[in-house]
N, CA, C, O and CB atoms as a CASP TS submission, in Angstrom:
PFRMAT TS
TARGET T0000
AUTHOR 0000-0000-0000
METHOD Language model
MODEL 1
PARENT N/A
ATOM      1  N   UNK     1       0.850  -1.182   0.000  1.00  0.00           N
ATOM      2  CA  UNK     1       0.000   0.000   0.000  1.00  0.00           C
ATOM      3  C   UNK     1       0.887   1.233   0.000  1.00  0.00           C
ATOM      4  O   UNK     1       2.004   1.222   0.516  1.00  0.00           O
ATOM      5  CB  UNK     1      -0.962   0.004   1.221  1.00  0.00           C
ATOM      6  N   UNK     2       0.290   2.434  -0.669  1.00  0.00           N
ATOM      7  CA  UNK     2       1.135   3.673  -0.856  1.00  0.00           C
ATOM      8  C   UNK     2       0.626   4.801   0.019  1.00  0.00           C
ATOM      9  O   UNK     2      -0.578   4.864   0.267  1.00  0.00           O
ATOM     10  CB  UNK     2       1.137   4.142  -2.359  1.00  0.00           C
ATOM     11  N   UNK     3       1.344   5.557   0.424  1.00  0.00           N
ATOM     12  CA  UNK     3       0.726   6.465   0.876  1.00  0.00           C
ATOM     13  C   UNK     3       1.400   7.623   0.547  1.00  0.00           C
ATOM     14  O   UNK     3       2.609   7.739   0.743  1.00  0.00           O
ATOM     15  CB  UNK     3       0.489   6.295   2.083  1.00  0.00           C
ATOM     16  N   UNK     4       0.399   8.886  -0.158  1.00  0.00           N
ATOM     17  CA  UNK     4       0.598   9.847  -1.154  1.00  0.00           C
ATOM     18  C   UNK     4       0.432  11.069  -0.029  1.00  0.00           C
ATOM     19  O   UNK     4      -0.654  11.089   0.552  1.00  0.00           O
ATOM     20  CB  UNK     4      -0.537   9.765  -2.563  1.00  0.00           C
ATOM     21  N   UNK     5       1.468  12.152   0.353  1.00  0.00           N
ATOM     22  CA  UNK     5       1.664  13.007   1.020  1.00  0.00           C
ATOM     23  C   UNK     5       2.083  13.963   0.112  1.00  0.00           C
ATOM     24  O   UNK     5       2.961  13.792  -0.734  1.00  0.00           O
ATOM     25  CB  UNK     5       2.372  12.709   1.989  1.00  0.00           C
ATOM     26  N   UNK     6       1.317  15.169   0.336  1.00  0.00           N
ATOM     27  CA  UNK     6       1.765  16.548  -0.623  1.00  0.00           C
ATOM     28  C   UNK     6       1.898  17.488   0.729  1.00  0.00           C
ATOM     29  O   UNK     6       1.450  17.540   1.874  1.00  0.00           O
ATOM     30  CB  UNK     6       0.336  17.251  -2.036  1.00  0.00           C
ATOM     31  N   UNK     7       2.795  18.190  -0.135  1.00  0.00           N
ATOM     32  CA  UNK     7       3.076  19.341   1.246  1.00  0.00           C
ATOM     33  C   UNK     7       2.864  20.555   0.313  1.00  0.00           C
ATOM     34  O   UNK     7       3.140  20.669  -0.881  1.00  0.00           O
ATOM     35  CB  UNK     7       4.953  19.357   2.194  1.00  0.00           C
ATOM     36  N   UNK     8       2.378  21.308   1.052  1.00  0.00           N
ATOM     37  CA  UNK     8       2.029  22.780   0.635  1.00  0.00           C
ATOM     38  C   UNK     8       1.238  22.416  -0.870  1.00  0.00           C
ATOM     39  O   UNK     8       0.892  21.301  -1.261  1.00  0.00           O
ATOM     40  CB  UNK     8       3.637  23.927   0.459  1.00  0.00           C
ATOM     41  N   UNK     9       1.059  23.880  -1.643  1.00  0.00           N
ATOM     42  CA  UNK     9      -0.051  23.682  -2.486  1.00  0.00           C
ATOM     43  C   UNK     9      -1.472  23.929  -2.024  1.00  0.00           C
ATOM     44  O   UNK     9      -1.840  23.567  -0.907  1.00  0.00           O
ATOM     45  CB  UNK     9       0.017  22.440  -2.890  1.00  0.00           C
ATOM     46  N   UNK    10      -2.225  24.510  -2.832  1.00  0.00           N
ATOM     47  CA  UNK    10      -3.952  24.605  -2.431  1.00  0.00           C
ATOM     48  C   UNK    10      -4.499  22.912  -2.430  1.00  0.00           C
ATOM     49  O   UNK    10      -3.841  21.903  -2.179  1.00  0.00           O
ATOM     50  CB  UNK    10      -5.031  25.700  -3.936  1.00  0.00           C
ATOM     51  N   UNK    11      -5.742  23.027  -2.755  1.00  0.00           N
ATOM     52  CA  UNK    11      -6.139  21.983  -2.044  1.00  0.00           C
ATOM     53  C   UNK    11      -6.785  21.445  -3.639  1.00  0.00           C
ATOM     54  O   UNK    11      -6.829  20.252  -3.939  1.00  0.00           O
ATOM     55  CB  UNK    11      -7.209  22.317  -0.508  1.00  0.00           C
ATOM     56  N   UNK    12      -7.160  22.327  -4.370  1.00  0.00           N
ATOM     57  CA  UNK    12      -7.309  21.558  -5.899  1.00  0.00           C
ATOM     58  C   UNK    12      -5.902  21.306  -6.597  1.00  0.00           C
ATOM     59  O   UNK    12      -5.718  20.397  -7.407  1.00  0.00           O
ATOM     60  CB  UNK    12      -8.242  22.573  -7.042  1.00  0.00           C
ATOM     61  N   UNK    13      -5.196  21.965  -6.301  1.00  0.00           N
ATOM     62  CA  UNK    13      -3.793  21.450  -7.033  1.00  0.00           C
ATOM     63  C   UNK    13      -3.237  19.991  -6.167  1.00  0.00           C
ATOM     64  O   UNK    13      -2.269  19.352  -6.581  1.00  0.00           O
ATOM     65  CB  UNK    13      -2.415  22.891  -6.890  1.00  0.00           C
ATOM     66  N   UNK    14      -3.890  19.655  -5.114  1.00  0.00           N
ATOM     67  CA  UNK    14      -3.621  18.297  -4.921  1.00  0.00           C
ATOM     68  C   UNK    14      -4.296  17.275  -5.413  1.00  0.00           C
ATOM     69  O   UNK    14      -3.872  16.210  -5.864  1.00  0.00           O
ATOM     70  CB  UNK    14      -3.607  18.076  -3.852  1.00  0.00           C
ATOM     71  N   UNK    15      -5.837  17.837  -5.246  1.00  0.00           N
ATOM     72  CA  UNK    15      -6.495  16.604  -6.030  1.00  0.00           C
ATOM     73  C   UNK    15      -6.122  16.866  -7.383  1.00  0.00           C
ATOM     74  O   UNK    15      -6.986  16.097  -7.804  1.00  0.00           O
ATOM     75  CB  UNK    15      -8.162  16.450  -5.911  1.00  0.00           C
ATOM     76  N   UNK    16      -5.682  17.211  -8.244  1.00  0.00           N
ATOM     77  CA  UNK    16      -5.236  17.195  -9.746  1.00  0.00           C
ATOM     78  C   UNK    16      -3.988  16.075  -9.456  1.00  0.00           C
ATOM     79  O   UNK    16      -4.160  14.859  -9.549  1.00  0.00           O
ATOM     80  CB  UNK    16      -4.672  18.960 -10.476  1.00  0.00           C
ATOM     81  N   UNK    17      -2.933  16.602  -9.153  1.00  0.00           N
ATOM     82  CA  UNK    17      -2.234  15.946  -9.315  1.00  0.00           C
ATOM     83  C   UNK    17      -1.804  14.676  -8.460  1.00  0.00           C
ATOM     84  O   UNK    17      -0.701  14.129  -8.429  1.00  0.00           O
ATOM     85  CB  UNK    17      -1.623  16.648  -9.516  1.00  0.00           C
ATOM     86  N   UNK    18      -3.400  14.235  -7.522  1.00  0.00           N
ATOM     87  CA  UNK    18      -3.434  12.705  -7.285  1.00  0.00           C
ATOM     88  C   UNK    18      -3.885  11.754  -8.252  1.00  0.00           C
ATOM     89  O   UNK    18      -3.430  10.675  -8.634  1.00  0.00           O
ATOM     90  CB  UNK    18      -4.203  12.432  -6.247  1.00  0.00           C
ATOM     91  N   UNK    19      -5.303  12.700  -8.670  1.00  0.00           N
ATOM     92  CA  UNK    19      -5.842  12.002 -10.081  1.00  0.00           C
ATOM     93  C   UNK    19      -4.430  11.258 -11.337  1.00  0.00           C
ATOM     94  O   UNK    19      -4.305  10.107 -11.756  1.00  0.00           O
ATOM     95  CB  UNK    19      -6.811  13.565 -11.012  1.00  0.00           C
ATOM     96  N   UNK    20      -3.476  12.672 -11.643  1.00  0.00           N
ATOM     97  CA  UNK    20      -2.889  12.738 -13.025  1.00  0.00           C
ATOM     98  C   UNK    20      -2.029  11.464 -12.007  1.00  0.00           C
ATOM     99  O   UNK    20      -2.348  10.454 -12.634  1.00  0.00           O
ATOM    100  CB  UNK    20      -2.034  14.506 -13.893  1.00  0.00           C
ATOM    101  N   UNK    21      -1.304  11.059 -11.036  1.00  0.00           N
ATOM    102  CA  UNK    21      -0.509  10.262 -10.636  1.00  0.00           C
ATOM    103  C   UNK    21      -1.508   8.705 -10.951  1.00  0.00           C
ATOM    104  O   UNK    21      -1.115   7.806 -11.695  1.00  0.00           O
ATOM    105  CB  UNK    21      -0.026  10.737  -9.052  1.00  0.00           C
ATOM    106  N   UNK    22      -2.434   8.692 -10.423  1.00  0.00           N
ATOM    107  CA  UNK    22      -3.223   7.191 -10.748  1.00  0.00           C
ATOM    108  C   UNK    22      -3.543   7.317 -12.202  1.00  0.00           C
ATOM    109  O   UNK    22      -3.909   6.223 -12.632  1.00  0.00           O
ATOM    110  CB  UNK    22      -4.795   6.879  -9.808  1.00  0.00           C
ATOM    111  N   UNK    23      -3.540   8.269 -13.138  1.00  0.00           N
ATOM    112  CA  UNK    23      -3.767   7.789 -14.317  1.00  0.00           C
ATOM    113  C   UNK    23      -2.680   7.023 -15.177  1.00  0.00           C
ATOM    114  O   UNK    23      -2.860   6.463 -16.259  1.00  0.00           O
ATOM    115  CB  UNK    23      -4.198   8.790 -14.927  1.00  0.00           C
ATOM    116  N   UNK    24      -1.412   7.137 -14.384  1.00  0.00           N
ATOM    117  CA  UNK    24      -0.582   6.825 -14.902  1.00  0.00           C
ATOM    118  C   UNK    24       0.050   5.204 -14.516  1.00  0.00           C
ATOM    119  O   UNK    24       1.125   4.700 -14.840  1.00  0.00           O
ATOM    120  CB  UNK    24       0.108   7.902 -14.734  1.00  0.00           C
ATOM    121  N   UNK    25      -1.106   4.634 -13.686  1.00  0.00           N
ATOM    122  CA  UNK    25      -1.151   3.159 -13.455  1.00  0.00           C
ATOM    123  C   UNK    25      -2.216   2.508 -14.234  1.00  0.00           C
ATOM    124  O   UNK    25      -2.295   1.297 -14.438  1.00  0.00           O
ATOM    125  CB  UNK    25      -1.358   2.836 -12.005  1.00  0.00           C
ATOM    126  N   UNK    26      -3.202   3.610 -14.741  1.00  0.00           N
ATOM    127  CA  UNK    26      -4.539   2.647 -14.650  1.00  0.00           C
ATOM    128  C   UNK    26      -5.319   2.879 -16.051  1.00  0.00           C
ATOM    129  O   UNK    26      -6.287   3.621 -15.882  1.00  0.00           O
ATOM    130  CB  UNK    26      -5.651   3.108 -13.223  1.00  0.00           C
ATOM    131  N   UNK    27      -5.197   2.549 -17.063  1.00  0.00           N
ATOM    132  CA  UNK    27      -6.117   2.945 -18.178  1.00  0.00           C
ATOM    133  C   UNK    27      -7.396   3.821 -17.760  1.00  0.00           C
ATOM    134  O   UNK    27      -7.489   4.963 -18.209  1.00  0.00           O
ATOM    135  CB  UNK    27      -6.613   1.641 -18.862  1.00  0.00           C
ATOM    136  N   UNK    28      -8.460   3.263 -16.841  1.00  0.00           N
ATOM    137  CA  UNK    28      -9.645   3.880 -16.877  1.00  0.00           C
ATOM    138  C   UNK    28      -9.493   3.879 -15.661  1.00  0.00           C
ATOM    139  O   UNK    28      -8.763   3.044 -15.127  1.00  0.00           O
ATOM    140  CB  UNK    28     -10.838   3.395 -17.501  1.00  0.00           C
ATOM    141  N   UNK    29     -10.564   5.407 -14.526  1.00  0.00           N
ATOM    142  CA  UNK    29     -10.667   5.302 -13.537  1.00  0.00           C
ATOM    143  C   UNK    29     -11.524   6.333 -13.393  1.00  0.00           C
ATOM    144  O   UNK    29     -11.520   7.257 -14.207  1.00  0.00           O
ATOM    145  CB  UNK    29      -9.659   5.169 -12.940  1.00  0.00           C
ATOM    146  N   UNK    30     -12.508   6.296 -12.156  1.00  0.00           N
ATOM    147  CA  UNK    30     -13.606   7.051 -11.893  1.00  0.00           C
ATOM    148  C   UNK    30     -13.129   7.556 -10.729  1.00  0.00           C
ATOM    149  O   UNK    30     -12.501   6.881  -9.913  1.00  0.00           O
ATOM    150  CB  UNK    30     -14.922   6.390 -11.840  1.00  0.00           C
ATOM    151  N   UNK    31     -13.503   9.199 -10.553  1.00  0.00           N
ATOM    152  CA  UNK    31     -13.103  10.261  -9.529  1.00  0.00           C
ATOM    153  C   UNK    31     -14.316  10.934  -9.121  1.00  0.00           C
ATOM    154  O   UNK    31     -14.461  11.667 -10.099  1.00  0.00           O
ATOM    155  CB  UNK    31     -12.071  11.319 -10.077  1.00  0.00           C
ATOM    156  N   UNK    32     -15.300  11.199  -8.347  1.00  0.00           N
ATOM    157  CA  UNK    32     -16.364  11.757  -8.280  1.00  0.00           C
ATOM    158  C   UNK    32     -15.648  13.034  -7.780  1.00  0.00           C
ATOM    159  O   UNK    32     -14.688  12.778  -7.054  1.00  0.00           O
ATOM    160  CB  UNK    32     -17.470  11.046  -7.487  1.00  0.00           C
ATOM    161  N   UNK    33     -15.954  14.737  -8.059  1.00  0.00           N
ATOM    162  CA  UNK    33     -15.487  15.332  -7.411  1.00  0.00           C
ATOM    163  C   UNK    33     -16.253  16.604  -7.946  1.00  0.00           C
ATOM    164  O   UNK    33     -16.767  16.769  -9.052  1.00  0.00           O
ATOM    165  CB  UNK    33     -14.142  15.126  -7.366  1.00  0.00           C
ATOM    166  N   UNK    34     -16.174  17.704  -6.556  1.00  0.00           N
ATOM    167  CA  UNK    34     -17.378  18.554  -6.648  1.00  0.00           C
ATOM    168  C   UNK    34     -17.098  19.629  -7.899  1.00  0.00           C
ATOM    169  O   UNK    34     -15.942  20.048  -7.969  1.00  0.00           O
ATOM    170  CB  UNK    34     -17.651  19.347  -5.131  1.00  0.00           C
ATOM    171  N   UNK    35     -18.205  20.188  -9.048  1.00  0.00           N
ATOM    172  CA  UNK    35     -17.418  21.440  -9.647  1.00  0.00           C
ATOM    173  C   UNK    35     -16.603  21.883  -9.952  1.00  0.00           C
ATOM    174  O   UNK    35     -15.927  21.755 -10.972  1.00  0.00           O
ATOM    175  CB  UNK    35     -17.343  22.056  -9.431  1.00  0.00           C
ATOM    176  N   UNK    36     -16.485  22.790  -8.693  1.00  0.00           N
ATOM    177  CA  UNK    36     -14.944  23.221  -8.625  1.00  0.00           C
ATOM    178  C   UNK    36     -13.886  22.808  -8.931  1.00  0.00           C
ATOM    179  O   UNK    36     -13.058  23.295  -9.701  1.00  0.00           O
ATOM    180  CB  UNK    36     -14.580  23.372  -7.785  1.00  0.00           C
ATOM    181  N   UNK    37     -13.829  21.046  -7.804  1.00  0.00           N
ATOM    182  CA  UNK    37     -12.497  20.266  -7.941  1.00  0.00           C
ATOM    183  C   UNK    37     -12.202  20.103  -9.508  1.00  0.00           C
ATOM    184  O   UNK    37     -11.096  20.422  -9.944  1.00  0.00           O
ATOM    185  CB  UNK    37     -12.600  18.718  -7.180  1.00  0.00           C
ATOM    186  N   UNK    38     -13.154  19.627 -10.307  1.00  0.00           N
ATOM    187  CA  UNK    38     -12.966  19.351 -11.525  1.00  0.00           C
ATOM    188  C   UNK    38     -12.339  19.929 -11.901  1.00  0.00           C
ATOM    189  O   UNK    38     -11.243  19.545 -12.310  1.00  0.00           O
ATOM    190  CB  UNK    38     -13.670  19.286 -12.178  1.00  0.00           C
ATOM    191  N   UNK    39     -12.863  21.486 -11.949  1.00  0.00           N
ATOM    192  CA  UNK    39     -11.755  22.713 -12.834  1.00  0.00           C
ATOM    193  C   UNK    39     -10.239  22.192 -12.528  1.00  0.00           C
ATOM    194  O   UNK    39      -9.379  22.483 -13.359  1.00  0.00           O
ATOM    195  CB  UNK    39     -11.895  24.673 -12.080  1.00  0.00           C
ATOM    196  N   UNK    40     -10.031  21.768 -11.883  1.00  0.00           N
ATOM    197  CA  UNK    40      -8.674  21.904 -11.432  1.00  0.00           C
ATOM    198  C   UNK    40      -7.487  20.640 -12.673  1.00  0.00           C
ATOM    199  O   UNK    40      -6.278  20.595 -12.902  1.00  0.00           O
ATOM    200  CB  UNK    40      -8.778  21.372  -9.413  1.00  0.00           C
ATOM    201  N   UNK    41      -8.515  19.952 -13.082  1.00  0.00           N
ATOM    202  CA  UNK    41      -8.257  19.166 -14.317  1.00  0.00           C
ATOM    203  C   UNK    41      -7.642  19.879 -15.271  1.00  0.00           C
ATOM    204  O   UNK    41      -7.465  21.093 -15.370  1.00  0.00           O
ATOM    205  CB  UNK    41      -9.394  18.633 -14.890  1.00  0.00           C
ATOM    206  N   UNK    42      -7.174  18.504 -16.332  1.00  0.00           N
ATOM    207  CA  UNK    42      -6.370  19.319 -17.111  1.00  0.00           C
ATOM    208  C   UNK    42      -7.375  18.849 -18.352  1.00  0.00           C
ATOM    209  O   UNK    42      -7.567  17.636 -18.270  1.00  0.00           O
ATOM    210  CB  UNK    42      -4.567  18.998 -17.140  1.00  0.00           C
ATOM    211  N   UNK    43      -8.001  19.391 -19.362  1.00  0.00           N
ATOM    212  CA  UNK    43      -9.233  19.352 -20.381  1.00  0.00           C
ATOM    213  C   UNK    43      -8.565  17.506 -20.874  1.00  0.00           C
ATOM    214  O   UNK    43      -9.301  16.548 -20.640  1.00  0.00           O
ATOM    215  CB  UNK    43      -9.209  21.079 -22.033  1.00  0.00           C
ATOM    216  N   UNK    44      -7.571  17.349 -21.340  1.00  0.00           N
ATOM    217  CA  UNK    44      -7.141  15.418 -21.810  1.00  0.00           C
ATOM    218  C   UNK    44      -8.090  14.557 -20.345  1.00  0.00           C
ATOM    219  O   UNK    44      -7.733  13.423 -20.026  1.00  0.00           O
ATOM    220  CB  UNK    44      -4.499  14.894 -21.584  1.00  0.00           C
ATOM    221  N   UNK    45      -8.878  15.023 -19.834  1.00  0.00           N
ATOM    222  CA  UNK    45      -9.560  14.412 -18.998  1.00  0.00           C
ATOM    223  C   UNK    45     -10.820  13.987 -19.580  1.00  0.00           C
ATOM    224  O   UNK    45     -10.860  14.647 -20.618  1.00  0.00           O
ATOM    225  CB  UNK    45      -9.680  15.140 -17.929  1.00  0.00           C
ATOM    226  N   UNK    46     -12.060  13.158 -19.528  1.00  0.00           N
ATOM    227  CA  UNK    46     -13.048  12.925 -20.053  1.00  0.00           C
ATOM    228  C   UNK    46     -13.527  13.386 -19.184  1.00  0.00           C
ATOM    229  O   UNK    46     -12.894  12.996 -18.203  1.00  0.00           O
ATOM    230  CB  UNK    46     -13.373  11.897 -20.491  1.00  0.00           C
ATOM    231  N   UNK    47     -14.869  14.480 -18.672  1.00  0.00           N
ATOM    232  CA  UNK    47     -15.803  14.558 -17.942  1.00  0.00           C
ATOM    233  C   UNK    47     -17.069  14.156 -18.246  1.00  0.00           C
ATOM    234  O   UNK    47     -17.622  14.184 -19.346  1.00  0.00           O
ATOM    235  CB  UNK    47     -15.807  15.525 -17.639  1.00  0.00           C
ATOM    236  N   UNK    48     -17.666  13.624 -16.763  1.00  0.00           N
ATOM    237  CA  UNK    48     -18.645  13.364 -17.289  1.00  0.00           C
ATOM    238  C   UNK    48     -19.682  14.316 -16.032  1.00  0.00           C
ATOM    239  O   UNK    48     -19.439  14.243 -14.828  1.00  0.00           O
ATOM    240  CB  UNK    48     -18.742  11.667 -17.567  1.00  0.00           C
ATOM    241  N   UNK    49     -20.743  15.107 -16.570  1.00  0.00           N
ATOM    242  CA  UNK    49     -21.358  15.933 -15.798  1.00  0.00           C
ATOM    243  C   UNK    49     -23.106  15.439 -14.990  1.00  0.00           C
ATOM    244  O   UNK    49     -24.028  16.020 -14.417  1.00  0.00           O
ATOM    245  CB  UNK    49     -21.374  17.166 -16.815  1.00  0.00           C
ATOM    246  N   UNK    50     -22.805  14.249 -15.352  1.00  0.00           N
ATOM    247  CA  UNK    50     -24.478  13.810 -14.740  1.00  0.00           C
ATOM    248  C   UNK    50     -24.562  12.270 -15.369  1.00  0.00           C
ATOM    249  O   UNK    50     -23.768  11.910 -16.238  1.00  0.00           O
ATOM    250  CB  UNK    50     -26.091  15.036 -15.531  1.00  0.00           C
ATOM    251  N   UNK    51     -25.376  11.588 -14.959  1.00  0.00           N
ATOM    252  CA  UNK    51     -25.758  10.180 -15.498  1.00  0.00           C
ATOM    253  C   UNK    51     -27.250  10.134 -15.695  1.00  0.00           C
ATOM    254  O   UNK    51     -27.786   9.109 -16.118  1.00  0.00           O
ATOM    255  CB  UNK    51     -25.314   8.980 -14.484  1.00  0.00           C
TER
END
């Protein structure tokens, strides 16, 4: 098991770059995250805004 520690940084520039770190193990992966967090994406992301 890993455990992913960021120091300093806002708090969407972490969830971005926890997401961009697991994309880089995993072909496909689902992130639920509010609005905002999203923005914090980089657009090579697929969103999806409702089901």
């Amino acid at each position: 098991m890993y455990r992913i520690i960021f120091s300093g940084g806002d708090r969407l520039d972490r969830i971005a770059r926890l997401v961009e770190y697991f994309a880089d193990y995993a072909d496909y992966h689902v992130v639920a995250l509010l609005p905002e967090d999203a923005q914090a994406l980089d657009d090579d992301f697929t969103h999806v805004t409702h089901i």
